[in-house]
N, C-alpha and C positions, 0 to 999 in steps of 0.2 A: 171906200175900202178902209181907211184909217179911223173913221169912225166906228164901223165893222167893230175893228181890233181893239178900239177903245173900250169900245162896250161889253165884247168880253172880257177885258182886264177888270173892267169896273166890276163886274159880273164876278169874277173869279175872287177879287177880294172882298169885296162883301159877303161872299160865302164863306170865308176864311174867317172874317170875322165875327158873322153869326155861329160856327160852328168855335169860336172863343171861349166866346159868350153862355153858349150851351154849358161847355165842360167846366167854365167858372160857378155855373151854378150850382150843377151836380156837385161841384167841392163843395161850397157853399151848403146845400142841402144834406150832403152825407158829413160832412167835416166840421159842421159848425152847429149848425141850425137843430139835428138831432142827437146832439152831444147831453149827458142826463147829469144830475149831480154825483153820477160814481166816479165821474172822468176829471172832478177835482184834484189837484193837487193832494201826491199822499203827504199828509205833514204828519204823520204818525210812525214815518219808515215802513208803511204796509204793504208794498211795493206797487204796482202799478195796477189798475184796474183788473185785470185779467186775474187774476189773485183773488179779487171780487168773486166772480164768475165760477171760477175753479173751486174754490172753497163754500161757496152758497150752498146753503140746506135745503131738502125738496122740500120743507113745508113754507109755506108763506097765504097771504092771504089771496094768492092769484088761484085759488080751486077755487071752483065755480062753484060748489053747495057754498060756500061764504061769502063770497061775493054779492052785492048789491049797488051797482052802478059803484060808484066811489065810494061805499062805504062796505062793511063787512059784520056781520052779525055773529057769529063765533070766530073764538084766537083758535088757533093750530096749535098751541100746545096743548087744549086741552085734548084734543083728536089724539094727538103725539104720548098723552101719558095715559091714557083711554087704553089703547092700542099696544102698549109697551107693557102693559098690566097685563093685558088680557095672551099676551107672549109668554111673558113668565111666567104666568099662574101655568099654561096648557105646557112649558117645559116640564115646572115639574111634578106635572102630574101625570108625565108618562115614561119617569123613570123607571127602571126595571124594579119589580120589589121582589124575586127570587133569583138565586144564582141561574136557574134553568135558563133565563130571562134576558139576564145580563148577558149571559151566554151566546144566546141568540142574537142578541142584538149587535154585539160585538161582531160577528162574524155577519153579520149585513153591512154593519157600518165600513168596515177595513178587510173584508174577504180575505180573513187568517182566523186561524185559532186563537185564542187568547193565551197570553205564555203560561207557563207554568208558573203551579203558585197563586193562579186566580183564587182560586176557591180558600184559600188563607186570606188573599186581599179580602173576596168579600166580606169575610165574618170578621173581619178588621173595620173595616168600612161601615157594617152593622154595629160591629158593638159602640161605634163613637155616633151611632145615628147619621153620617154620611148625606147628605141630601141629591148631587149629582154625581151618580152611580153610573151616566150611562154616556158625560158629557166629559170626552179626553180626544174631542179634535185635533187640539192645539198640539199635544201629546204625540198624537200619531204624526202628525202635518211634521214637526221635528224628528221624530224616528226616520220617516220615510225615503230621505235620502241614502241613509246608512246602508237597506239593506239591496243596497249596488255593492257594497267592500264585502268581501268575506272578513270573518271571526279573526283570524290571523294579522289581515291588514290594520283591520279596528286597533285590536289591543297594539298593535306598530303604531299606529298613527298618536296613539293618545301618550305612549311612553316620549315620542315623541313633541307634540306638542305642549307636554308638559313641561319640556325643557323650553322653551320659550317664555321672555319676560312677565310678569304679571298676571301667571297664570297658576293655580296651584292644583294638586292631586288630590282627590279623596279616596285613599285605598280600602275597600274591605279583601279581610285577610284572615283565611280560617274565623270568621265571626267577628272579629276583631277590627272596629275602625278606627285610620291615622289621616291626619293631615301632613304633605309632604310637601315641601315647596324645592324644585329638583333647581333652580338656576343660582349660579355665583358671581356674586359681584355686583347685582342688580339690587337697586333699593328702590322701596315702592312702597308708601305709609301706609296701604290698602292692603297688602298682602297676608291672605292666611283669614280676616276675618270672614267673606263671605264663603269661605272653604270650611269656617269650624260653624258657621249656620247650618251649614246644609248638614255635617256630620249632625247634628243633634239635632235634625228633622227625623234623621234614621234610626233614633233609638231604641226606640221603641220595637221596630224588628229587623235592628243589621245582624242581628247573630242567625237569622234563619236564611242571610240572604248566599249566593254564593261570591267566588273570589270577584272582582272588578273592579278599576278602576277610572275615575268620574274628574277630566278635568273642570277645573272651575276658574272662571274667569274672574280674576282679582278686581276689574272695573266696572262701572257702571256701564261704558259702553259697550253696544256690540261691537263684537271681531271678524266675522267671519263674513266677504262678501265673495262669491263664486260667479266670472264671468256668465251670461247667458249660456253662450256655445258649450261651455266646459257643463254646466247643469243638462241640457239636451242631450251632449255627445258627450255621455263620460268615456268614452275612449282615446277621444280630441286628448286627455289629462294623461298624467303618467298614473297608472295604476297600482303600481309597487314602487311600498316607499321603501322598498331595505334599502336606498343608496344613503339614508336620514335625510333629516330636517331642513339640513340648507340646499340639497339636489332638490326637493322638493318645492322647495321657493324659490331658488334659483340663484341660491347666494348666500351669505349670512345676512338672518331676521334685525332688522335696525326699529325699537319699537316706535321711534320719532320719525314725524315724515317727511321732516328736516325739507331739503328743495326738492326733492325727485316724486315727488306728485303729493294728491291728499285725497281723503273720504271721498268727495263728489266723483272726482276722476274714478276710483273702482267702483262705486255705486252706481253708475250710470253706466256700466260694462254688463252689472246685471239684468238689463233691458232689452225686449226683443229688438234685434238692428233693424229694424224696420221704424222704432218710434222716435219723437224730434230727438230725446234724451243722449241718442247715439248720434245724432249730425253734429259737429263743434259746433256750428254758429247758434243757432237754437239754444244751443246746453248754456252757453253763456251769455245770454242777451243781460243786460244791462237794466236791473231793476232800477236804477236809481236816474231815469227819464222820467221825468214827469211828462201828462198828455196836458194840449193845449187847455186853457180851461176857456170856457163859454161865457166869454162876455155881453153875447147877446142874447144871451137867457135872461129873463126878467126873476127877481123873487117871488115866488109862490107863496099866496097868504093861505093858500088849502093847500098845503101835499099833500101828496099819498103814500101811504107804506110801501117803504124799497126796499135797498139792499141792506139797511140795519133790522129787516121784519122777515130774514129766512134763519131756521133755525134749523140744529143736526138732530137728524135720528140717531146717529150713535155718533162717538168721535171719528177723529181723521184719522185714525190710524190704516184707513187701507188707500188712502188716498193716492191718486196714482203721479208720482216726480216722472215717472217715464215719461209721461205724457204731455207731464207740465213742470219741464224741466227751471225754467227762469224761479220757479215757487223755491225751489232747494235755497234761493237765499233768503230764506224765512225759517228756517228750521238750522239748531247749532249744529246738531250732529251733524250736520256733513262738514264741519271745518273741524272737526276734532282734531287734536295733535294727536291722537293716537293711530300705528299704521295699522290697518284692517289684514287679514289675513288670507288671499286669496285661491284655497284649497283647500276640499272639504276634511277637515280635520273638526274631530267632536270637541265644540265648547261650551259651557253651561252656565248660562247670564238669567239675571234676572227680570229683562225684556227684552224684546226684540220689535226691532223700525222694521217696514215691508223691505226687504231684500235682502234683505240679513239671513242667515242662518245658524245662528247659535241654537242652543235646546235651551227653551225656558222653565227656569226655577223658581220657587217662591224666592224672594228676595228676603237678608237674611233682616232688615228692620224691621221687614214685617213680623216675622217670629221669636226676634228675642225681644227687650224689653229696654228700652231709652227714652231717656227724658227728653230727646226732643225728637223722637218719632214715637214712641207709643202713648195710647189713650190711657192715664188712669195708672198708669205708674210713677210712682211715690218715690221720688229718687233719694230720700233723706232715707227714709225705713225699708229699703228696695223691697217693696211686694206691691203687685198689681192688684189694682180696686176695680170694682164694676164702672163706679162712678169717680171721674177724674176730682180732684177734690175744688178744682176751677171752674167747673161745668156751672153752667146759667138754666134755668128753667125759659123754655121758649118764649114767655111773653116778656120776661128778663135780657134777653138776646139784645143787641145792637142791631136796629133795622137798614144795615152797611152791608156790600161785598168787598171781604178783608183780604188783605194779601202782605206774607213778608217773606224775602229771602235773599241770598244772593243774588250777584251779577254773573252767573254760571250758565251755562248752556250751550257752550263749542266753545273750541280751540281755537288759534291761532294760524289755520293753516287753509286756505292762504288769509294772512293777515288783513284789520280793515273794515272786516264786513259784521263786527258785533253790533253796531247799530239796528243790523234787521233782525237779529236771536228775538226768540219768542218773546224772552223775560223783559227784553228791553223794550220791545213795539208794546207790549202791555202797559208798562210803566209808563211810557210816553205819550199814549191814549190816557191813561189816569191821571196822569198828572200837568193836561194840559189846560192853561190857564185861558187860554185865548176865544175872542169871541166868533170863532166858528161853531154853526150849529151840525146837532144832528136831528134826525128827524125818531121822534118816540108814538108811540102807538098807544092809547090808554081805552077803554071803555068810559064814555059821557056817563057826568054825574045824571042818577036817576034816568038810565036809558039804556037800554039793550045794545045801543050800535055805538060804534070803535071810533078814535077821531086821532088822527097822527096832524105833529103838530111838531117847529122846527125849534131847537133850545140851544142857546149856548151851550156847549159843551165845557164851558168854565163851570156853570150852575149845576149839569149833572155831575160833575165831578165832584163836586161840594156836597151834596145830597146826595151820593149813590155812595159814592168810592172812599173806602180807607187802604192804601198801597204805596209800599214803598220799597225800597231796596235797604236791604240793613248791613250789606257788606259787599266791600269791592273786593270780586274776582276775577282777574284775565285783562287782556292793554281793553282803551278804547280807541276810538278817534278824536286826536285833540287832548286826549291824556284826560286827567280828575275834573279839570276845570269842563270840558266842556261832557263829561258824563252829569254834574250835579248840576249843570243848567238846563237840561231836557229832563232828568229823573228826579221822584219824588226821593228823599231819605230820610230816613228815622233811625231810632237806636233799636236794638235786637228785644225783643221780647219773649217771654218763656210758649212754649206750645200750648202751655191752657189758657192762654191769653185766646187764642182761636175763637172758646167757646163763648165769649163774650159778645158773637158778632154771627148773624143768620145763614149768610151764605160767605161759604169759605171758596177761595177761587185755587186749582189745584193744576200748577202747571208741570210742564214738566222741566229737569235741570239737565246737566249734562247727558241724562236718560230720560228714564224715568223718575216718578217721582215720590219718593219713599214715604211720604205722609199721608199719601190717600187712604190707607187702613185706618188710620187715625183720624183724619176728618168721620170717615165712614163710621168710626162707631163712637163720637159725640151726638149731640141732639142738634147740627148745625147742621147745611145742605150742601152739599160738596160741589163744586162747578167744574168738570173737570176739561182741560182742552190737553189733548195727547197726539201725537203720530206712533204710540206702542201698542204693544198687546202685550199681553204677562198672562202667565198660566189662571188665572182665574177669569179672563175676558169673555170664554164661553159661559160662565157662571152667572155673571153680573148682568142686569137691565137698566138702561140710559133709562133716563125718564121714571122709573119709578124707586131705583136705592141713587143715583145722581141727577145734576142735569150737566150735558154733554154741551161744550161749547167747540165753534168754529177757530181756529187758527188764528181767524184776521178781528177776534173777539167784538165785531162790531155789534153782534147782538145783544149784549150784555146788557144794553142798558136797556131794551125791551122787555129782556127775563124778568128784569128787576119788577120794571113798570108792571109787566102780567099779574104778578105773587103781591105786589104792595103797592099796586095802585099809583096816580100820579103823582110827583112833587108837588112842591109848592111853586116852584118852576113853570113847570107843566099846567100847573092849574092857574098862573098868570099871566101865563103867553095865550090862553081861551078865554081868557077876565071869567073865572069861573067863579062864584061867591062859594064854593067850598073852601078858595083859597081863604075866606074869614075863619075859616074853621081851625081849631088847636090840632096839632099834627096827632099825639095820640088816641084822638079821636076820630081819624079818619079811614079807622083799619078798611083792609080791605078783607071781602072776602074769599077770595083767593088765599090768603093766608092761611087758610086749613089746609089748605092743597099744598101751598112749598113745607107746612109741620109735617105733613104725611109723606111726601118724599125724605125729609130726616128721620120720621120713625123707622121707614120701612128699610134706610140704608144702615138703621144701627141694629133693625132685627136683622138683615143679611151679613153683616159684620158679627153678630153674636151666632148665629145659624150656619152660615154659611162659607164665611170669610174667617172662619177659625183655626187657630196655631194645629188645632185636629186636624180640619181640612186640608191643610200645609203638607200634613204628615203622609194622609191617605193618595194625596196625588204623590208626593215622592216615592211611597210605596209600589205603587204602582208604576212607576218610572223605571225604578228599579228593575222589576220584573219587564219590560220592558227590551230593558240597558242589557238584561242577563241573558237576554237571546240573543242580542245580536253579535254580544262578548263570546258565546259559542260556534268553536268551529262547524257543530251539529245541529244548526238550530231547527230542525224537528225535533229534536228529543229535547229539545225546551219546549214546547206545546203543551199547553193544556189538558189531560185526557180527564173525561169526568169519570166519576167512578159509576159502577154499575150500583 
């Protein structure tokens, strides 16, 4: 009997301990064993893996037409600019070329008439040659909210909001346009000029337009973010604002977010409550955990192209924070000190981040004329040249991706977290000295198929990268000392300095990023990584006037690789005897290909991206702005003439 008993105990724990043993494995095998080089420590502030995942481009070489056991016979960018070409040419070749046309289209696209006054926009739009006649998405998508308020509320709401700090009035009045800045007491070094841009987009024909009033928002940022609920249920809101400005907010407007909340906190309000974005604990996970790293991975003397070999079809701008809330600490805008305004009240910004709602304008850099954002203005004899008088001829160019500018890109709120801003994770990738590799992707000398191959990241930074920061703006962590031990610096240089250098890298600052009209129309190649859109977004084509980078910019140094071929780096981590070869002799031919993306972004900059273009979409804004300003807005409609 006690032997019995024995031998089921014996029995029972050795079960116990095989089934240990098991579940140690499975850790073992899921936790250690299949961990890849993504799950490295981020030493770049990139945040944690998942950021990888979240931001990765559908192209890479895992499509099967390229694939060849471990190796790959065509890059995906050329598919990507192939495909991007063959988009925009079929855009615009099926814009409308008669009013009748236009006409028709309009009322497919937005099932309304078109306001009154179309038929003056077109022959507006014609006489300046106009190219996208038929392309005001962006346009409507901004309208669309508005026409919930009647005509009465609008013009309440904007008299309104105008009294609010750093925000200023464009009144047209019997013909006649003023700028007005209605608040007292308030200073703000920004105010009034992006309010006297826009008036001198309208010049051309404010006298035909009728009376209205256009707030403008004095900041780069956006202002306006509107709970989900309140967006579904505009009833959930108060619908009449005759009680004013502060009933409507629920208080007097404080424009600092001082301790009672910040950006993220209302920006994640705009999220259906169903996604992580709205649970607390998700919303704030803790980017700055690093994952175990894999010490029982051995180094690979063949890698394969990974997570530095996906590339975007277009920028992040629609990328979803709802979804993938821990990402918001990689982007400034959400710590802005500025308070967002939660109620749809009309504001008119120069871009707009997904959940926003402001109406977007051309931005006013773009259209007037500064030495350190326009192309080819002559700031001793103020008049603008075709040719910047700094411009390099492309075989003249620096075979470098350049970058300088501030330490901009969020506020202060909640304090701490500048470390992960765009401008500074960039910085911190380029100007890392250390002998961590990344793995690059090149085409074998005299051979069809692709060989990725692991490099110091000290060495491509040395041979790829010229970037630095040229001015401190905003705290860091650790104060001055420990920002210029992680970031490169250098002294400021003028904006034709640019053209000196092939690919210009174009981030964004506290916004957007007011020099991309001027990259765009040098003979440089603009790189641009964004989370905006701006009213010309339906206009423009990644890959054939830009090339479009990811967030976590780890592609970059493959773009480079694609367009110009391998270092010398790269050519002595494969013991290639090309590395005997003089560098200027080692063009690649791809190089036609990155010259023909700056041609064709400085023909869409001359064609397209014109202070004209600027006009014709305001115009049309206008017309727009003027119905919904009407208590009768049928009798703003369109009628054709017989």
């Amino acid at each position: 009997m006690r032997a019995r008993r024995a031998l089921r105990c014996f029995t029972l724990n050795h079960l116990f301990l095989v089934l240990f043993f098991i579940s140690l494995f499975i850790f073992w095998r899921n936790g250690f064993r299949e961990r890849h080089e993504d799950d490295e420590p981020d030493r770049h502030g990139e945040g944690a893996d998942a950021m990888d995942e979240a931001f990765a481009g559908p192209r890479s070489p895992s499509n099967k037409s390229q694939r060849r056991g471990e190796e790959f016979t065509k890059h995906p960018i050329s598919d990507l600019m192939a495909e991007a070409e063959e988009k925009f040419n079929a855009k615009l070749a099926r814009q409308s070329k008669t009013l009748e046309a236009a006409v028709k289209e309009y009322r497919r696209r937005y099932k309304r008439e078109p306001p009154q006054g179309f038929d003056d926009w077109w022959d507006f739009a014609r006489t300046f040659d106009f190219k996208m006649k038929d392309e005001f998405d962006i346009l409507m998508e901004d309208m669309a909210p508005f026409y919930e308020l009647p005509g009465e509320e609008i013009r309440r709401r904007v008299t309104q909001v105008g009294q609010l700090p750093s925000i200023d009035l464009v009144r047209v009045k019997n013909g006649v346009i003023t700028v007005q800045n209605m608040q007292k007491g308030f200073k703000d070094s920004e105010t009034s000029a992006r309010a006297r841009g826009f008036r001198s987009m309208m010049g051309k024909f404010g006298e035909y337009l009728p009376d209205m009033d256009f707030p403008i928002n004095a900041k780069a940022e956006g202002r306006v973010l509107i709970p989900w609920e309140h967006q579904q249920y505009p009833n959930l809101t108060r619908r009449d604002s005759s009680g004013g400005v502060d009933e409507m907010l629920g208080g007097p407007f404080n424009p600092d977010w001082g301790s009672d909340g910040n950006v993220w906190e209302a920006w994640r309000r705009t999220c259906h409550p169903d996604t992580p974005s709205r649970r607390l604990f998700s919303s704030l996970r803790d980017p700055f955990v690093f994952h175990t790293k894999d010490y029982l991975r051995g180094n690979s003397s063949n890698p394969s192209a990974g997570e530095d070999f996906h590339f975007m079809e277009d920028t992040a701008a629609n990328f979803d924070f709802c979804t993938n809330p821990h990402e918001h600490y990689t982007q400034g805008h959400f710590f802005t000190d500025w308070r967002s305004i939660p109620v749809l009240y009309p504001v008119f910004s120069p871009a707009r981040a997904k959940g926003f709602m402001d109406v977007r304008i051309p931005s006013h850099y773009y259209y007037g004329s500064t030495k350190g954002y326009t192309y080819g203005w002559d700031f001793d004899k103020k008049v603008l040249t075709p040719v910047d008088k700094m411009e390099k001829s492309w075989d003249e160019k620096i075979n470098k991706v350049f970058w300088r500018g501030a330490t901009t890109g969020g506020g202060s709120h909640p304090p701490g977290f500048s470390p992960q801003y765009h401008r500074h994770r960039y910085l911190r990738m380029t100007s890392d000295q250390s002998n961590d590799t990344r793995v690059v992707t090149f085409k074998q000398p005299n051979s069809t198929e692709y060989q990725s191959v692991e490099v110091p990241i000290s060495r491509l930074n040395e041979d790829i990268m010229d970037a630095a920061f040229v001015k401190v703006s905003g705290l860091y962590p650790g104060g001055l000392k420990a920002l210029l031990a992680k970031h490169r610096f250098s002294e400021p240089v003028p904006l034709g300095k640019h053209w000196s250098y092939k690919y210009l890298v174009d981030l964004d600052g506290m916004s957007y990023s007011g020099r991309f009209m001027a990259f765009l129309a040098s003979d440089s190649v603009p790189i641009k990584a964004t989370v905006y859109t701006e009213f010309f977004s339906d206009w423009i084509q990644p890959w054939v006037h830009f090339i479009p980078l990811s967030p976590t910019y780890k592609e970059i140094y493959n773009i480079f690789t694609h367009f110009s071929g391998p270092t010398q780096a790269m050519l002595e981590a494969v013991n290639s005897t090309l590395a005997l070869v003089p560098l200027e002799e080692r063009k690649s031919p791809e190089d036609a290909n990155l010259k023909k993306i700056a041609m064709a972004g400085k023909e869409w900059k001359n064609t397209i991206g014109r202070t004209l273009d600027m006009e014709v979409y305001v115009y049309r804004l206008c017309l727009e702005w003027a119905r919904l300003w009407s208590d009768d807005r049928d009798s703003m409609n369109y009628v054709p003439q017989s």
